[in-house]
N, CA, C and O atoms as CSV, one atom per row, in Angstrom:
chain,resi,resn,atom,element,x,y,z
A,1,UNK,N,N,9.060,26.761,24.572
A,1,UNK,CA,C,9.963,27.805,25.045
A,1,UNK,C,C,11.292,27.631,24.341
A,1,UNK,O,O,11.758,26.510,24.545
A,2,UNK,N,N,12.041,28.405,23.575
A,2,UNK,CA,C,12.664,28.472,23.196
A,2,UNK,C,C,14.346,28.303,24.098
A,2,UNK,O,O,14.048,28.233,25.291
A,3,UNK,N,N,15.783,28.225,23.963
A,3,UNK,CA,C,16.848,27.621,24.325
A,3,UNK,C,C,17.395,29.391,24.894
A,3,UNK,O,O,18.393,29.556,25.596
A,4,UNK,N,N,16.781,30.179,24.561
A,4,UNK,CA,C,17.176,31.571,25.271
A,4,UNK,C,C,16.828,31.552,26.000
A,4,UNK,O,O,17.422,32.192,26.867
A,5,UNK,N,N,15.439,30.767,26.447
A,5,UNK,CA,C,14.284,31.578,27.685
A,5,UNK,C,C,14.018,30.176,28.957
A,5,UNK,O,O,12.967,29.591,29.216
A,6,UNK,N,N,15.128,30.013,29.433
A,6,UNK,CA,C,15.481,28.920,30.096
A,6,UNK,C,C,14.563,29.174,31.625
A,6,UNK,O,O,14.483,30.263,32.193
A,7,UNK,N,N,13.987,28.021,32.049
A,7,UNK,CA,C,13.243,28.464,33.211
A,7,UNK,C,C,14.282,28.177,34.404
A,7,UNK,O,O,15.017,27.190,34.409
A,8,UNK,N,N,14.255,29.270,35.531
A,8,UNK,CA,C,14.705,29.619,36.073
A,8,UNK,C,C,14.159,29.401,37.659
A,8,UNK,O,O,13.166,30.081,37.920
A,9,UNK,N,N,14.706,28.485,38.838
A,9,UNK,CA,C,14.059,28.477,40.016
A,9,UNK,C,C,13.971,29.728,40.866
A,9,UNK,O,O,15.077,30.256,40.752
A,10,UNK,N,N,13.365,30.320,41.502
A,10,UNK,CA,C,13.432,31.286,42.896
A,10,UNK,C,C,13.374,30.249,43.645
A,10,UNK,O,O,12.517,29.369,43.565
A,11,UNK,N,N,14.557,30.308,44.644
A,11,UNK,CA,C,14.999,29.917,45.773
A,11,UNK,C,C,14.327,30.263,46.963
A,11,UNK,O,O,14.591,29.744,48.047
A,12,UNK,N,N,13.277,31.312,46.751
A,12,UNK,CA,C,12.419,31.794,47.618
A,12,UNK,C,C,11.271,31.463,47.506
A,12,UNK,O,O,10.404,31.860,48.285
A,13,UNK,N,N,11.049,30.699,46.551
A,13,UNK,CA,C,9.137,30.618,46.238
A,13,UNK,C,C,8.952,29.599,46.680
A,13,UNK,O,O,9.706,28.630,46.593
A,14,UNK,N,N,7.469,29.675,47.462
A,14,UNK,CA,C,6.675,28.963,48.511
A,14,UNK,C,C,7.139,27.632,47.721
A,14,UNK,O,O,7.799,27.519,46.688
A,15,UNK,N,N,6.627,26.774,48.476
A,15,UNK,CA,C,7.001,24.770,48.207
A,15,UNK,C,C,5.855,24.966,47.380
A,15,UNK,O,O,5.932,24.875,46.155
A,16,UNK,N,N,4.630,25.272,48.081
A,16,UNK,CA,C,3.036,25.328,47.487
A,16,UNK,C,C,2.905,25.571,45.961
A,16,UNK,O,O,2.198,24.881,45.227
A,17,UNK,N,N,3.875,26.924,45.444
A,17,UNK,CA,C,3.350,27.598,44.712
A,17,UNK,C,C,4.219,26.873,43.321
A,17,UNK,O,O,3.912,26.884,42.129
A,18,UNK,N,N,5.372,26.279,44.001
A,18,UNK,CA,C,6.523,25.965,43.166
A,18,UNK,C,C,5.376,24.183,42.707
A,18,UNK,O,O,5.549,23.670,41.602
A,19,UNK,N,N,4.543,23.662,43.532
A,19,UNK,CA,C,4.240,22.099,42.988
A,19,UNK,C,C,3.067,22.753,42.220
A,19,UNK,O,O,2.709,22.076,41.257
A,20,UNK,N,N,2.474,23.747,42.384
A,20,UNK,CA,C,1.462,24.026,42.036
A,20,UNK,C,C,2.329,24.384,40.249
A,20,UNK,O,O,2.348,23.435,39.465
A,21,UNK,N,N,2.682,25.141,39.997
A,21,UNK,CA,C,3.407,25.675,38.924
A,21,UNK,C,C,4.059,24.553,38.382
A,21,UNK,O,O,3.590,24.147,37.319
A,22,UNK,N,N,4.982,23.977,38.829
A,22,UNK,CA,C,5.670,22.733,38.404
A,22,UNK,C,C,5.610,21.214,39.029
A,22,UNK,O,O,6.450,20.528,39.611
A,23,UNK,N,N,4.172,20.982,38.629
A,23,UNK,CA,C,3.734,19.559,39.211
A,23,UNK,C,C,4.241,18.709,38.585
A,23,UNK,O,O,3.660,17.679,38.926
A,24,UNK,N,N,5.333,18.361,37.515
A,24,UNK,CA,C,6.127,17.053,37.043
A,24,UNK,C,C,7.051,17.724,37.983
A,24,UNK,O,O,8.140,17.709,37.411
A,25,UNK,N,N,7.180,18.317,39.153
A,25,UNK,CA,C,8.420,18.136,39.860
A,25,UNK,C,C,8.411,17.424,41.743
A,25,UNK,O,O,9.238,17.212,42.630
A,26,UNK,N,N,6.837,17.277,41.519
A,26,UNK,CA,C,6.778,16.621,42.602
A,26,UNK,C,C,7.152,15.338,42.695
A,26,UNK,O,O,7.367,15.004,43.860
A,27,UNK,N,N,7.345,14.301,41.711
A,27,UNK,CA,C,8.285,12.594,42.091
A,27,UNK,C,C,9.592,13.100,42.285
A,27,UNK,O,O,10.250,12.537,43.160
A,28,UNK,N,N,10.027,13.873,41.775
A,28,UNK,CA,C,11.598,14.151,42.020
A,28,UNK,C,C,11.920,14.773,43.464
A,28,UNK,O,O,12.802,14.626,44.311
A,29,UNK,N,N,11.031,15.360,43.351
A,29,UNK,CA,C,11.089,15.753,44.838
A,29,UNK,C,C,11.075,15.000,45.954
A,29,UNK,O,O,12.087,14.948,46.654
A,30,UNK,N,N,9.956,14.320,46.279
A,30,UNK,CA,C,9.373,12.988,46.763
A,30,UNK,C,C,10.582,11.980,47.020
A,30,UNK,O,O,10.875,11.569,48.143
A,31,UNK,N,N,11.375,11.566,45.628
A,31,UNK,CA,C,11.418,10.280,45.967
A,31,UNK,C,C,13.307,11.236,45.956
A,31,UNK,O,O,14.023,10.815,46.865
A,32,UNK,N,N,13.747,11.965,45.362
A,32,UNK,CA,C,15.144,11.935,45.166
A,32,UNK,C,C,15.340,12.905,46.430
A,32,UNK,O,O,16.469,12.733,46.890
A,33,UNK,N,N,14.869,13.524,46.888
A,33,UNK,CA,C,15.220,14.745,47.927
A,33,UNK,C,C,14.225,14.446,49.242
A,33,UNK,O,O,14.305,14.995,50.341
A,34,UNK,N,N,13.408,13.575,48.884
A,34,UNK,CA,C,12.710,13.577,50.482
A,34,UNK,C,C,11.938,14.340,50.955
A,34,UNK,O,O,11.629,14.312,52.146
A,35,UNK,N,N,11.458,15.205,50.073
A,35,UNK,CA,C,10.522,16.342,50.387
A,35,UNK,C,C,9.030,16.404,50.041
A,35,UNK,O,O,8.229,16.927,49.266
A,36,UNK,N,N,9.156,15.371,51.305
A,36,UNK,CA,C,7.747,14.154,51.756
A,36,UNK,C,C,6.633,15.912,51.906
A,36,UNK,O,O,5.428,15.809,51.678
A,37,UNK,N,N,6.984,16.765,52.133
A,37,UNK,CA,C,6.536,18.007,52.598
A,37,UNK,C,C,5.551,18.691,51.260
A,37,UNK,O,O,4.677,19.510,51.544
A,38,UNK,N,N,5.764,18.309,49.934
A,38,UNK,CA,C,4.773,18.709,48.998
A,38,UNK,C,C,3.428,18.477,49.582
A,38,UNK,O,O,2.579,19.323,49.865
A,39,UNK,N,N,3.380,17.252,49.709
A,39,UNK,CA,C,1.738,16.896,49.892
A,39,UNK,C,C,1.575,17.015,51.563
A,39,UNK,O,O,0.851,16.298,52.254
A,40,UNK,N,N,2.252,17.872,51.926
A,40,UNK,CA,C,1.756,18.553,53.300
A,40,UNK,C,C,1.565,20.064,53.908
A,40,UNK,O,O,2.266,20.894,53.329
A,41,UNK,N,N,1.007,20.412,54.630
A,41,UNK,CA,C,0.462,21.836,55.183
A,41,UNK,C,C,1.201,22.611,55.599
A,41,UNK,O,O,0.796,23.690,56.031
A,42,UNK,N,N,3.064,22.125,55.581
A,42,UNK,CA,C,3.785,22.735,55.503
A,42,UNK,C,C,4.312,23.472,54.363
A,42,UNK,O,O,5.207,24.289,54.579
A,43,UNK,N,N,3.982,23.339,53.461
A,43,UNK,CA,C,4.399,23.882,51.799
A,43,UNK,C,C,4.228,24.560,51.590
A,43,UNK,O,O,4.953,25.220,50.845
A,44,UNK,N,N,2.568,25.181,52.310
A,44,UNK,CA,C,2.676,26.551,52.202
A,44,UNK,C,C,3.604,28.038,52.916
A,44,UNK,O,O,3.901,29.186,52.584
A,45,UNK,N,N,3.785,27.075,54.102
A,45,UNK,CA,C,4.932,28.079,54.748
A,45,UNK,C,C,6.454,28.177,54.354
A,45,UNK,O,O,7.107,29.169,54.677
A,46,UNK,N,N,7.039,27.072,53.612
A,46,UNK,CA,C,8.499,26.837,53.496
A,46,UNK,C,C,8.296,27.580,52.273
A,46,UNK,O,O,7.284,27.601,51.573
A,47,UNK,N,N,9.660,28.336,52.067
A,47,UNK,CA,C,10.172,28.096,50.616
A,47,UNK,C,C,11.205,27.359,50.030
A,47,UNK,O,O,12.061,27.190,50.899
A,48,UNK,N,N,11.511,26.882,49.067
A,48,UNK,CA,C,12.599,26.120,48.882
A,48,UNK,C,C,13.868,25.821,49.425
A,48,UNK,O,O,14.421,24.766,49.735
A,49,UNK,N,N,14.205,27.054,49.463
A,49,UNK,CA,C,15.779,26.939,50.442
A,49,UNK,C,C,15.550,26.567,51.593
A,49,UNK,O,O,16.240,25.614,51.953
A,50,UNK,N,N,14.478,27.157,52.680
A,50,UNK,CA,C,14.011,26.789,53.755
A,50,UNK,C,C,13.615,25.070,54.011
A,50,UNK,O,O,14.046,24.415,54.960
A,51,UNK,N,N,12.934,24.677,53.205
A,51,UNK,CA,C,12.517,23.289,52.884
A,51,UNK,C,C,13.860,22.451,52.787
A,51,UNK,O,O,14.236,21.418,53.340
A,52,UNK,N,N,14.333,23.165,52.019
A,52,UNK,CA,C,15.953,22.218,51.901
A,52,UNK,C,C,16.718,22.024,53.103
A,52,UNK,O,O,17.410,21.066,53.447
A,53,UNK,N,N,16.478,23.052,53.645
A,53,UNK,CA,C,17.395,23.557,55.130
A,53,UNK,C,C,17.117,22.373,56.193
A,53,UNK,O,O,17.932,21.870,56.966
A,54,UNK,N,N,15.575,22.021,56.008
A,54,UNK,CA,C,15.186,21.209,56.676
A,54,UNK,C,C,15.070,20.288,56.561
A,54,UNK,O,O,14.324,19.631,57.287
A,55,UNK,N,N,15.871,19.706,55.422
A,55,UNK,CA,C,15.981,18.408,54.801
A,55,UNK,C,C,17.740,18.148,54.927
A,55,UNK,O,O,18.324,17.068,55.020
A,56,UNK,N,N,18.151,19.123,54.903
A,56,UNK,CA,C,20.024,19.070,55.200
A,56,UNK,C,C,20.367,19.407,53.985
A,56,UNK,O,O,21.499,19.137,53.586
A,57,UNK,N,N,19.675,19.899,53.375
A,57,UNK,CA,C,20.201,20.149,51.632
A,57,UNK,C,C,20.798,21.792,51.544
A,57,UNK,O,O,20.183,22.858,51.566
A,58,UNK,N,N,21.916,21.561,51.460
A,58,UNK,CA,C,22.228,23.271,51.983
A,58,UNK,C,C,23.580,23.644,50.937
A,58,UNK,O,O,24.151,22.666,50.455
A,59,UNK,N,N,24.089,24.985,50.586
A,59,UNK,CA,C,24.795,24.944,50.285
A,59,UNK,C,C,25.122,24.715,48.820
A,59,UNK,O,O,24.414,25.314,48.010
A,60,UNK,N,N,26.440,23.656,48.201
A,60,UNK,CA,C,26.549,23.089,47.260
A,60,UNK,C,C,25.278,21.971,46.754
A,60,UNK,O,O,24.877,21.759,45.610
A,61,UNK,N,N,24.848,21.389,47.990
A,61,UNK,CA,C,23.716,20.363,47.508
A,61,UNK,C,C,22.820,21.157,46.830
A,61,UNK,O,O,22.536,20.991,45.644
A,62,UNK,N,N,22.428,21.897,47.445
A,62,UNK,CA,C,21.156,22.780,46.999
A,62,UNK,C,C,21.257,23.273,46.343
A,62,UNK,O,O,20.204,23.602,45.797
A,63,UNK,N,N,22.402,23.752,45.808
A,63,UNK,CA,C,22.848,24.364,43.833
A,63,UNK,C,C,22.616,23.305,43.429
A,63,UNK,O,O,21.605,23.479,42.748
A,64,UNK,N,N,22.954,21.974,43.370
A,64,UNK,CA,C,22.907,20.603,42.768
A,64,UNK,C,C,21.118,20.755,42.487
A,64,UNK,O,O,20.508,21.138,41.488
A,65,UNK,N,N,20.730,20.376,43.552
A,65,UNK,CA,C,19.538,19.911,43.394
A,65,UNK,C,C,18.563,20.937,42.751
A,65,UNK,O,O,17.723,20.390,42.037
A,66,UNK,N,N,18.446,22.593,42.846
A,66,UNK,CA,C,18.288,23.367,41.757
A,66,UNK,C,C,18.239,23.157,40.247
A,66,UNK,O,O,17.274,23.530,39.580
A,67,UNK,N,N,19.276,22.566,39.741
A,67,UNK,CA,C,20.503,22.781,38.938
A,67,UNK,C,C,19.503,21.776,37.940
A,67,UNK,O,O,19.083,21.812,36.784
A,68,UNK,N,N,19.409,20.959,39.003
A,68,UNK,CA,C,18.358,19.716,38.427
A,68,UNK,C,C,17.098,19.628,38.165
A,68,UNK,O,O,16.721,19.122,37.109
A,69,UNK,N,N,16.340,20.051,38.977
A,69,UNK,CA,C,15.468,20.873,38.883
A,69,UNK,C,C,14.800,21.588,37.755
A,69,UNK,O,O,13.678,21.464,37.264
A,70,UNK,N,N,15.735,22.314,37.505
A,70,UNK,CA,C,15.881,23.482,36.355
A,70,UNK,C,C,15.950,22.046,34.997
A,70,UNK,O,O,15.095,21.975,34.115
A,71,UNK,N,N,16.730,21.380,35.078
A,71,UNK,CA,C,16.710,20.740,34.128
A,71,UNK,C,C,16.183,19.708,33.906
A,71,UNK,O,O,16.703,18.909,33.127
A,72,UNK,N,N,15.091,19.467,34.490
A,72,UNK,CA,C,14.222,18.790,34.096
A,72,UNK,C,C,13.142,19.796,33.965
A,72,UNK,O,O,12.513,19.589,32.928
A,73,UNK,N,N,12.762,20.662,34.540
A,73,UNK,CA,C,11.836,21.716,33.863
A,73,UNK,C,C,12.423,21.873,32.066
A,73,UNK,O,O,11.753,21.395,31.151
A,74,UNK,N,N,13.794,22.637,31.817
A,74,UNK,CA,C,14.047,23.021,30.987
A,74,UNK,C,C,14.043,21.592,29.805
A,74,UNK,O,O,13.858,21.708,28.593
A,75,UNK,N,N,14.249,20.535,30.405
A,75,UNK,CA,C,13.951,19.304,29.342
A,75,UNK,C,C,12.677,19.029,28.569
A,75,UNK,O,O,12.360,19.029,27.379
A,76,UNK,N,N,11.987,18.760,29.899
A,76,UNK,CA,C,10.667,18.884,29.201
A,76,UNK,C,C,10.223,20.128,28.414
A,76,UNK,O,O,9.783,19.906,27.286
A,77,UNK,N,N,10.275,21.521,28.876
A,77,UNK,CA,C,9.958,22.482,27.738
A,77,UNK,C,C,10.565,21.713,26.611
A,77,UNK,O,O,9.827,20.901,26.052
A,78,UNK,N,N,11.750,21.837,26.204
A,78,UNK,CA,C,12.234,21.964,24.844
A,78,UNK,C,C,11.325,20.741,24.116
A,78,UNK,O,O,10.790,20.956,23.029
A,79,UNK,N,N,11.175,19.257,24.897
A,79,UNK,CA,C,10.026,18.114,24.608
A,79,UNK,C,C,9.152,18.985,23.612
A,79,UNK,O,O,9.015,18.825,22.399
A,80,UNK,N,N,8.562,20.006,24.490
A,80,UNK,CA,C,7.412,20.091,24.169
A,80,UNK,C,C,7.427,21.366,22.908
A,80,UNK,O,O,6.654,21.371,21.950
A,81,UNK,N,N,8.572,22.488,23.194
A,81,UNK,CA,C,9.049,23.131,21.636
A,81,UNK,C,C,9.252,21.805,20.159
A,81,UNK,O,O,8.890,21.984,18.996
A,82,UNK,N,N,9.691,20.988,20.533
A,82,UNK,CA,C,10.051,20.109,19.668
A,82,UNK,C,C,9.199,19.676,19.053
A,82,UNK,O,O,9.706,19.052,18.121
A,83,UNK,N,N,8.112,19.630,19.014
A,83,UNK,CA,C,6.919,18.928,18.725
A,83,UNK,C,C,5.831,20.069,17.591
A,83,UNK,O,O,4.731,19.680,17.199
């Protein structure tokens, strides 16, 4: 993927659909945010912001933790443009 076409989170998309789509983002999740909730039957009902909500991640955190998110998605793409 090229440095124009930057991947981008929805703040709304299911927990489910988001590990399913971006499964190098489940340790980060797991171990930096606590969102012991991937590998549970709740994932399909939360969406991210919601999930966060319920983790206390709200607000400025939750731009943070997005932010990050995004950039480790967007890291690894370019990894893998690079090659």
């Amino acid at each position: 993927m090229g440095k124009d076409k930057k991947i981008k989170l929805d703040p709304n998309m299911q927990i489910s659909d988001l590990i399913d789509t971006y499964p190098q983002l489940v340790d980060v999740l797991t171990e930096d945010y606590e969102f012991h909730c991937v590998n549970c039957l709740f994932s399909g009902f939360d969406n991210l912001i919601e999930g966060a909500g319920l983790h206390g991640i709200e607000g400025e955190d939750f731009q943070d933790m997005v932010e990050h998110l995004e950039s480790i998605l967007n890291d690894s793409e370019d990894d893998i443009d690079a090659e």
